[in-house]
C-alpha atoms as one frame of an Amber mdcrd trajectory, in Angstrom:
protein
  53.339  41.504  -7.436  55.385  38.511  -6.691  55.646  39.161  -2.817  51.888
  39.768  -2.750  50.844  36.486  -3.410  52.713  34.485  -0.971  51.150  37.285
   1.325  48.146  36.620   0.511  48.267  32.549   1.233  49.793  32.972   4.428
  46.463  35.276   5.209  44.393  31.916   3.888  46.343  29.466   5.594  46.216
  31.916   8.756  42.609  32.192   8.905  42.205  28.494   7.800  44.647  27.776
  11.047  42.765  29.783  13.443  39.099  28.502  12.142  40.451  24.790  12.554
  41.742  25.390  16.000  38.251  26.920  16.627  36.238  23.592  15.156  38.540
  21.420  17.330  37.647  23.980  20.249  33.806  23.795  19.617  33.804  19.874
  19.179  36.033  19.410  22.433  33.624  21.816  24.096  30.904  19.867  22.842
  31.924  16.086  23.921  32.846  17.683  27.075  29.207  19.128  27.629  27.934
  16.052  26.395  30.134  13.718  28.676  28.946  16.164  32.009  25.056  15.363
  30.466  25.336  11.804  30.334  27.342  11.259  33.628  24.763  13.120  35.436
  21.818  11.216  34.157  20.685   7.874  35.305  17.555   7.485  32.895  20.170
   5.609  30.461  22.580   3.144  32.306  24.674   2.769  28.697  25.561   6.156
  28.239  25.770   6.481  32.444  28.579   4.054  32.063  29.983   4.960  28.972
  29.446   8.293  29.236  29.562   9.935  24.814  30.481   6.737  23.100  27.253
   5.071  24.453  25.388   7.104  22.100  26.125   5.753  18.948  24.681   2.238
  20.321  20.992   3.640  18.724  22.759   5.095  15.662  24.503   1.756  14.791
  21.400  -0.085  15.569  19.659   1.931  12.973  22.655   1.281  10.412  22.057
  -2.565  11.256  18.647  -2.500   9.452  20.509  -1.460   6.088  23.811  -3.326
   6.154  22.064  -6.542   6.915  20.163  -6.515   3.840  23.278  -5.486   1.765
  26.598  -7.123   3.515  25.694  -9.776   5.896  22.060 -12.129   5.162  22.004
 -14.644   3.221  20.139 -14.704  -0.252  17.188 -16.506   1.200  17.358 -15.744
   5.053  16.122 -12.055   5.637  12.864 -11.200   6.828   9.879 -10.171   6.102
  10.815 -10.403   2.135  14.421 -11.676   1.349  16.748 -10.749  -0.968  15.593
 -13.552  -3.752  12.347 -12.455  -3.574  12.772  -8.663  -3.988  15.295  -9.195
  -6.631  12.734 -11.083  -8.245   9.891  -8.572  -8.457  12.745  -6.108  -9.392
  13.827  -7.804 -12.258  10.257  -8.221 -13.486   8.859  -4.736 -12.766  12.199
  -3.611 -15.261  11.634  -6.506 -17.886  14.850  -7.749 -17.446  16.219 -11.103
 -17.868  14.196 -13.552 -14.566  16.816 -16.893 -15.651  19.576 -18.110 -13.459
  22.537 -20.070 -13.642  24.178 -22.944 -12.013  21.654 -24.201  -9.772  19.010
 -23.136  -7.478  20.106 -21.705  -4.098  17.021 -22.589  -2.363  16.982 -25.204
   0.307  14.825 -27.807  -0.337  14.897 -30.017   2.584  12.701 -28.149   5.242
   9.071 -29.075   6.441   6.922 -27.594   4.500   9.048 -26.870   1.168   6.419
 -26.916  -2.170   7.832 -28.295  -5.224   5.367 -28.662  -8.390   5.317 -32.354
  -9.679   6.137 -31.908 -13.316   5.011 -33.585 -16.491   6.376 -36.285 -18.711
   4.831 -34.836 -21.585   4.432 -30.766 -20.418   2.535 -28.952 -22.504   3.466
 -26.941 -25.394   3.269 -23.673 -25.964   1.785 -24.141 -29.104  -1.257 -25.743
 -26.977  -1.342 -23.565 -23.873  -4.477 -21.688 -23.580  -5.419 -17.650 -22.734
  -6.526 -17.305 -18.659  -9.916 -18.531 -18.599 -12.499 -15.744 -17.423 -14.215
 -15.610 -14.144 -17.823 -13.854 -13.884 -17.985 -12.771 -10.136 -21.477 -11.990
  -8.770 -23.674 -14.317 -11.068 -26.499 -12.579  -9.396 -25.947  -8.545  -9.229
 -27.619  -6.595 -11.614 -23.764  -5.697 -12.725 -21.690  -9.043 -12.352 -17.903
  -8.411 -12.953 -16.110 -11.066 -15.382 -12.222 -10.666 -15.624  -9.551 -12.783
 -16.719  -6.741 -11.406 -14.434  -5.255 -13.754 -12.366  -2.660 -11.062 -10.248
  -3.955  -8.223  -9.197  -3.191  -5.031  -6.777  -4.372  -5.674  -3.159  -5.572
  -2.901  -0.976  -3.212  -0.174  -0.133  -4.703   3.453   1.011  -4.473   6.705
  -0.630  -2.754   8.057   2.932  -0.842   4.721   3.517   1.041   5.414   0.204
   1.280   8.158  -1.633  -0.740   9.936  -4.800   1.868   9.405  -7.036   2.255
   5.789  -6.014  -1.135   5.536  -6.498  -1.325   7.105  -9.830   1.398   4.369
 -10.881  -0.767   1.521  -9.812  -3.926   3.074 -11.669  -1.821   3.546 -15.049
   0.301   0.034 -14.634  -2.943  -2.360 -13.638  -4.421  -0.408 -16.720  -2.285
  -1.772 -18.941  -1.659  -5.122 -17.856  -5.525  -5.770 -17.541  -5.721  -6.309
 -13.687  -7.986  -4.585 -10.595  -7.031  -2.363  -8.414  -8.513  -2.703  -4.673
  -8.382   1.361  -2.993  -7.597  -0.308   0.337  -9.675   1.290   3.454  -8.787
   4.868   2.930 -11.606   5.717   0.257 -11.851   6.613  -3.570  -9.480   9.027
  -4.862  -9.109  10.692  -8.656  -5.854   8.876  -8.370  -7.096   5.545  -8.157
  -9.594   6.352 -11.220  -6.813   8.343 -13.329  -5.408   5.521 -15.277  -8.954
   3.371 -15.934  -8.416   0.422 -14.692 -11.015  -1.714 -12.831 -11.276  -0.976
  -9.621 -12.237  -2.763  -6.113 -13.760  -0.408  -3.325 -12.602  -1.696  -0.034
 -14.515  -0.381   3.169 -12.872  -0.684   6.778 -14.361  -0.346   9.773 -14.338
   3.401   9.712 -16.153   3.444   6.231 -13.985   5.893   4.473 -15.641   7.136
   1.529 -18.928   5.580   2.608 -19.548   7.166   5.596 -21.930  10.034   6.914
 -21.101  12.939   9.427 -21.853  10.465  12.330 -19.804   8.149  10.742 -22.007
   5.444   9.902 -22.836   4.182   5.978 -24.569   6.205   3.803 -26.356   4.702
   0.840 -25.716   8.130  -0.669 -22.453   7.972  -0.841 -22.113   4.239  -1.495
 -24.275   5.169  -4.658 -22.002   7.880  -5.486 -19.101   5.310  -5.461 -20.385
   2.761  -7.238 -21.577   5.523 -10.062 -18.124   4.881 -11.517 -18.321   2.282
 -14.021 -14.515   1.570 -13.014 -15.478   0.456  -9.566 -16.497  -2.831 -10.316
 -16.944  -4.233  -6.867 -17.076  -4.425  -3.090 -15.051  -5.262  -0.596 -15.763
  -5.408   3.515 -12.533  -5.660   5.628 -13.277  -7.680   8.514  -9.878  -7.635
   9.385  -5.890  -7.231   7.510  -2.847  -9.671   7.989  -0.808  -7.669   9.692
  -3.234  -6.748  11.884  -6.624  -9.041  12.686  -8.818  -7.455  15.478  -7.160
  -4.050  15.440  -8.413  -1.414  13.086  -6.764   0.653  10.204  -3.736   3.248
  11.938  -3.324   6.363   9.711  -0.575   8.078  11.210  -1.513  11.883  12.285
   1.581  13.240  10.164   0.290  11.367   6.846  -3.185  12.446   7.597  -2.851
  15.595   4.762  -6.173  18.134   4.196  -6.697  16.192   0.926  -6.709  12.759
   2.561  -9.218  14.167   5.324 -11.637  15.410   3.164 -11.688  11.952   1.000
 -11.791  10.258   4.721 -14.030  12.532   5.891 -11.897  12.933   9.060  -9.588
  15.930  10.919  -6.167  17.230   9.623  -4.040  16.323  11.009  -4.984  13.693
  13.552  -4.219   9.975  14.016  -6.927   8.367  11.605  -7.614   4.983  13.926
 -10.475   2.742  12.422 -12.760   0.620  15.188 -11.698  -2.992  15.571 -14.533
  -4.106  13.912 -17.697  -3.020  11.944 -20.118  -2.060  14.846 -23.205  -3.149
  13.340 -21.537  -6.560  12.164 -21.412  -9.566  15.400 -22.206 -12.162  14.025
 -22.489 -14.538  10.619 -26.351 -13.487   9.703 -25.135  -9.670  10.192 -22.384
  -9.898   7.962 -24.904 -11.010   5.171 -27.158  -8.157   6.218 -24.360  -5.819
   5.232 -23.568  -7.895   2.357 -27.039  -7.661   1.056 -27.748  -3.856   2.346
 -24.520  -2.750  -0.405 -25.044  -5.115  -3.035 -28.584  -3.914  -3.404 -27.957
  -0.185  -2.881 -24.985  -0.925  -5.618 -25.905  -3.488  -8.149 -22.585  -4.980
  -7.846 -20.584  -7.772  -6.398 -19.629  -7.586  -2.547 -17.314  -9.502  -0.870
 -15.304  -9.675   2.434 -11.738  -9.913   3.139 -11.008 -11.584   6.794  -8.208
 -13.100   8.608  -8.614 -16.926   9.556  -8.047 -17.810  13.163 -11.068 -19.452
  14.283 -12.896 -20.430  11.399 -16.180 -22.239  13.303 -17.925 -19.081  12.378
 -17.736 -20.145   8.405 -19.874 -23.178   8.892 -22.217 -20.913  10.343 -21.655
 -18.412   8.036 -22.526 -21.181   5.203 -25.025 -22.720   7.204 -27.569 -19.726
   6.957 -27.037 -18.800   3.433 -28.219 -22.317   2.574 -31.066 -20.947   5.219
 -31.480 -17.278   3.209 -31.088 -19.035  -0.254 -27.597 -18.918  -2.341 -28.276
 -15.535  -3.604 -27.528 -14.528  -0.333 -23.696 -15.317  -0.240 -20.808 -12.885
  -0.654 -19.577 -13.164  -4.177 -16.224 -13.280  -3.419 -13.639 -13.675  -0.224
 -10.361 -11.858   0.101  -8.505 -15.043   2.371  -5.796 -12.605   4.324  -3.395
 -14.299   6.839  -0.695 -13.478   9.152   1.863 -13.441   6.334  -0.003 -10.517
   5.582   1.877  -6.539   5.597   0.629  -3.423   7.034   2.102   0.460   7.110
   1.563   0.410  10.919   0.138  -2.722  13.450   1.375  -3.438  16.818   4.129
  -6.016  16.430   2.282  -8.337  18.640  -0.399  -8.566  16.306   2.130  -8.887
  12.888   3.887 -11.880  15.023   1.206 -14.222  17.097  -1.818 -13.630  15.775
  -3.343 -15.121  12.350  -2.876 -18.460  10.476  -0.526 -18.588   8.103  -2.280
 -18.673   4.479  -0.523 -22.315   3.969  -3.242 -23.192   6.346  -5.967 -20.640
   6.027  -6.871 -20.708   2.493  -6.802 -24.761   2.051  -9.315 -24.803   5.375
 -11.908 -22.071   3.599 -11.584 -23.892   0.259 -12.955 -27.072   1.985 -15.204
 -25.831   4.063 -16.650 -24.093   0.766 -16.787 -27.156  -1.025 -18.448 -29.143
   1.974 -21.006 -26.677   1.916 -21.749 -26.969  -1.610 -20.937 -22.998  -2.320
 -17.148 -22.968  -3.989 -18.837 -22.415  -7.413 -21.275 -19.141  -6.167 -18.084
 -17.866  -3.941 -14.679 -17.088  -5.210 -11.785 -17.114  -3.403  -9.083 -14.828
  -3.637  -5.631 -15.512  -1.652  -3.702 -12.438  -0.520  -0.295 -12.858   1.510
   3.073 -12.535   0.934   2.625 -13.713  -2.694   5.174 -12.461  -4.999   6.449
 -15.072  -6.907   5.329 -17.015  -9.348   6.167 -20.262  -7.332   3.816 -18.714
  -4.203   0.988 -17.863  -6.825   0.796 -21.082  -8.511   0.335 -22.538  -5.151
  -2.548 -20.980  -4.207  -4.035 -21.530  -7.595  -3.390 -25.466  -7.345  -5.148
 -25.056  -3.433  -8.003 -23.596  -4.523  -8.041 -19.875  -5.235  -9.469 -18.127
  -8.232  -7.177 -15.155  -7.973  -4.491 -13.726  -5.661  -3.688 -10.381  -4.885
  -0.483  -8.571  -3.717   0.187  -5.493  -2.063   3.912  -5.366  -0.678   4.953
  -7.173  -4.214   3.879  -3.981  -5.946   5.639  -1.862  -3.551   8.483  -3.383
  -4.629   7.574  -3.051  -8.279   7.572   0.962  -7.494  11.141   0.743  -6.100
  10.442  -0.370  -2.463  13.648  -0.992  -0.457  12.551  -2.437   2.406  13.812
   0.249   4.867  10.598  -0.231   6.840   9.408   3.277   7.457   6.172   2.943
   5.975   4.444   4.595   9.388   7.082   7.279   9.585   6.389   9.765   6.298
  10.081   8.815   5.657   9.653   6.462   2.916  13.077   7.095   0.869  11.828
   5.721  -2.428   8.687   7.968  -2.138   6.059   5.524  -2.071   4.685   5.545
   1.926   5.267   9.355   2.282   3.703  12.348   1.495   6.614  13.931   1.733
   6.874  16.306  -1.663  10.498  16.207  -1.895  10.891  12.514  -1.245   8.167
  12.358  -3.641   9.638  13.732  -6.824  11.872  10.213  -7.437   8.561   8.476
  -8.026   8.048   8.907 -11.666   4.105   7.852 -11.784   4.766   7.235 -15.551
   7.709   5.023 -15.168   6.309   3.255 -12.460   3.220   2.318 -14.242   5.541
   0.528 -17.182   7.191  -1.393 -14.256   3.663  -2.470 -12.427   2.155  -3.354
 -16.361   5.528  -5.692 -16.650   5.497  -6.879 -13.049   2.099  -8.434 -13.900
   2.528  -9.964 -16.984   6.168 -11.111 -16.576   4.427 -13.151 -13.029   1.382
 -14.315 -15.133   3.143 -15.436 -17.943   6.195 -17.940 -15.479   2.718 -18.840
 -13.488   1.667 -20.413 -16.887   5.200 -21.740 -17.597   4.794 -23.588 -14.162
   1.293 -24.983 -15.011   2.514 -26.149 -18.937   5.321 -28.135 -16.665   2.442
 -29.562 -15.170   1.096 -31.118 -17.992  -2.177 -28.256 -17.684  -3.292 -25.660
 -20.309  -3.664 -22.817 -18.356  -3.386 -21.713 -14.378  -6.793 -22.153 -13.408
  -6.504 -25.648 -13.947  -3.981 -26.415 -11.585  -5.128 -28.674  -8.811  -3.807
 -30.036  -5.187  -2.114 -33.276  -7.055   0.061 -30.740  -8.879   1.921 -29.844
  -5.766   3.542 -31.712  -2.554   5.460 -30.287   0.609   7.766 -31.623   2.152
   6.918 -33.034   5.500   8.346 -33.814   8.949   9.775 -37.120   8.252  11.541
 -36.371   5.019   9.130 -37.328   2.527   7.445 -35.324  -0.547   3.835 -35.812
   0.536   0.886 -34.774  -2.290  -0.881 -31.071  -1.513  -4.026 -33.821  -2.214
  -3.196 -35.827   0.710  -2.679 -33.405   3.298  -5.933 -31.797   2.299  -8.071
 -33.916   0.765 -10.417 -32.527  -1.753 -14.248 -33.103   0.055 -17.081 -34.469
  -1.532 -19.490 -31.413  -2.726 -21.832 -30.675  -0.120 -20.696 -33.122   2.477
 -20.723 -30.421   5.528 -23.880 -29.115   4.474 -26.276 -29.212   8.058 -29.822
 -29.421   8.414 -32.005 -26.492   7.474 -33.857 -26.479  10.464 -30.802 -24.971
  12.375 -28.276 -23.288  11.471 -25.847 -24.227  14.844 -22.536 -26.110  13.995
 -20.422 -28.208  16.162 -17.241 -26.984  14.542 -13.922 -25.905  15.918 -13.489
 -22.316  17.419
């Protein structure tokens, strides 16, 4: 028995021996074949040259996308969300301690820095007051009053996926806030966890639309039959994206998404660039009016600013049409805005910025005399309780978020939101990449996400002497500006005199910048 055993290893090691020798064969045989391929070729000049060890130039370029967000930027440097701000919303979403120590790593010397002019005597918290409540739509037969003051911005059933969705539904639920569908249509996700809802229509009308494609009144009745859906939105145009439709990726584009689309299996699901029946200020009210009476509830638009002439005209004939006629709300999008898929030309050159979008529409509301019949809601790249409280002290009435709940849900950043590849399960429909998306654990996270940002919002306005958000104004804030002074929000844009651009009646052309 003894001199079978060391029989019996040299058998193992012998066959180990032989299949290593074969492994080394096979990969020899293999760079070989691989070195003839790429010598041959002349498509690549890398791997011409450098025939093998030119291909790992793509794989190491693919690495780069991870190990700079881990080992190599700086807290505050990466793009398009750095490391600050995701650890931020991460900390939030999992009700974990927000303070820091030492001192703040944040530069505060560049143009355009915002710091919030604090109070001698801040209010306490003994004094602050609950979010004041908004009615939107003073005149639909079904107004919608809310006190939320962060909410969920549009993000398709298809873009992300049902379970993602279902964690949004459940999370806004609890913390009291809307949910906007994005383009893609109304889903039993979106309703599963009864929160209020905003129906967003694109271009292609998803969820609206007849066979031909065009709206249907039917169905737009059928929508709005949910008492969850309290309101309307048209989108003109998205962030990442202005004058290019929706892009649903053919992959993500699942026999359940289709029917709810109303659209192929299976086939790249590409919206028009704009609503066809909409060119022009007095046909956007047309539409306006045409689903707010077929509905009975608020409608809105959402747009990107780039030329903004076409608001004074806008403004110009509702004052014509009477001020029932204006949308009850505007979504202010802007080129910080995120997509799942845009041409990069479009994410990079083309938009304002919503530093300089949403103070322009703000005016030009007030100098038409219509900022109290139209709210204003601010969507782009706000995350933070800093970037919120900003656009409250500029004028908006709400502001909305859609990558800042993405990271709520465990969003890495790996940008592969077009691919079906999302590793955290949230941009995929994927079923295996799916199952690490808890919907029910996800939903605590998005319930704390909101209400840990609402509540530092409100410790920012008690530093600023104010009761509550909504009563932060323009003097509360300054920037820092080219030559190295703090300069007043109030004094780079001046609050206007109430109905100071209103024009005459009798025509409804405005000189106005293009």
């Amino acid at each position: 028995m003894s001199g079978v055993l060391p029989d019996l290893v040299i058998q193992i090691l012998t066959v180990m021996a032989a299949l290593f020798v074969f492994m080394v064969g096979v990969g020899i045989f293999a760079i070989l074949i691989l070195y003839i391929c790429d010598v041959s070729q002349t498509k690549h000049a890398i791997r011409h040259n450098y025939p093998v060890f030119g291909r790992f130039r793509h794989f190491f370029e693919h690495l780069g996308t991870f190990f700079r967000q881990y080992f190599f930027a700086m807290d505050r440097e990466e793009m398009p969300f750095n490391r600050e701000q995701r650890n931020y919303v991460y900390r939030a979403a999992k009700n974990v301690d927000t303070t820091v120590a030492f001192g703040s790593t944040r530069d505060l010397n560049p143009v355009g820095t915002v710091m919030f002019v604090n109070c001698p005597f801040p209010t306490l918290d003994t004094d602050a007051v609950e979010t004041s409540a908004v009615t939107i739509g003073p005149y639909c037969p079904n107004p919608y009053t809310t006190r939320s003051l962060f909410n969920i911005s549009g993000m398709s059933f298809g873009a992300i996926s049902h379970a993602a969705v279902k964690a949004l539904s459940h999370g806004a639920a609890k913390a009291g806030a809307w949910l906007n569908t994005g383009e893609g249509g109304l889903s039993s996700y979106h309703l599963e966890g009864g929160c209020d809802i905003v129906f967003q229509m694109g271009t292609a009308k998803y969820g609206a639309r007849d066979e031909s494609g065009d709206l249907c009144d039917d169905k737009l009745r059928e929508v709005a039959g949910h008492e969850q859906v309290r309101m309307f939105e048209i989108k003109l145009s998205q962030g990442a994206k202005p004058g290019k439709g929706g892009i649903l990726p053919g992959c993500k584009v699942t026999p359940e998404i289709a029917k709810i689309r109303g659209i192929p299996v299976g086939q790249d699901s590409i919206s028009p660039n704009r609503h066809p029946e909409v060119d022009s200020a007095s046909e956007l009210l047309d539409l306006i009016d045409r689903i707010r009476t077929v509905t009975g509830k608020p409608v809105g638009f959402k747009a990107v600013i780039g030329a903004y002439g076409w608001l004074d005209d806008l403004f110009a004939e509702i004052h014509l049409r009477g001020i029932e006629s204006a949308p009850d709300f505007i979504t202010i999008d802007s080129a910080d805005g995120g997509t799942g898929a845009a041409p990069s030309s479009l994410i990079d050159y083309v938009g304002l910025p919503i530093s300089q979008s949403l103070p322009i529409v703000v005016d030009k509301l007030v100098g038409h005399g219509l900022r109290e019949r139209v709210k204003v809601i601010a969507s782009g790249k706000l995350v933070t309780p800093a970037e919120v409280a900003w656009a409250l002290c500029v004028g908006a009435d709400f502001c909305v978020s859609a990558r800042g709940f993405m990271f709520a849900l465990g969003c890495i950043q790996a940008l592969q939101c077009n691919k079906n590849t999302c590793p955290t399960g949230i941009t995929t429909h994927n079923r295996r990449l799916q199952r690490g998306l808890d919907p029910a654990d996800k939903a605590v996270r998005v319930q704390h996400y909101i209400e840990n940002m609402v509540h530092e919002i409100g410790v920012i306005a008690h530093s600023c002497g104010v009761h509550e958000p909504r009563f932060l104004r323009r003097y509360h804030a300054s920037i820092m500006v080219h030559d190295g002074r703090v300069c007043p929000i109030s004094e780079i844009h001046p609050d206007m005199a109430p109905g100071s651009a209103v024009v005459s009646h009798a025509s409804v052309s405005v000189e106005a910048p293009q």
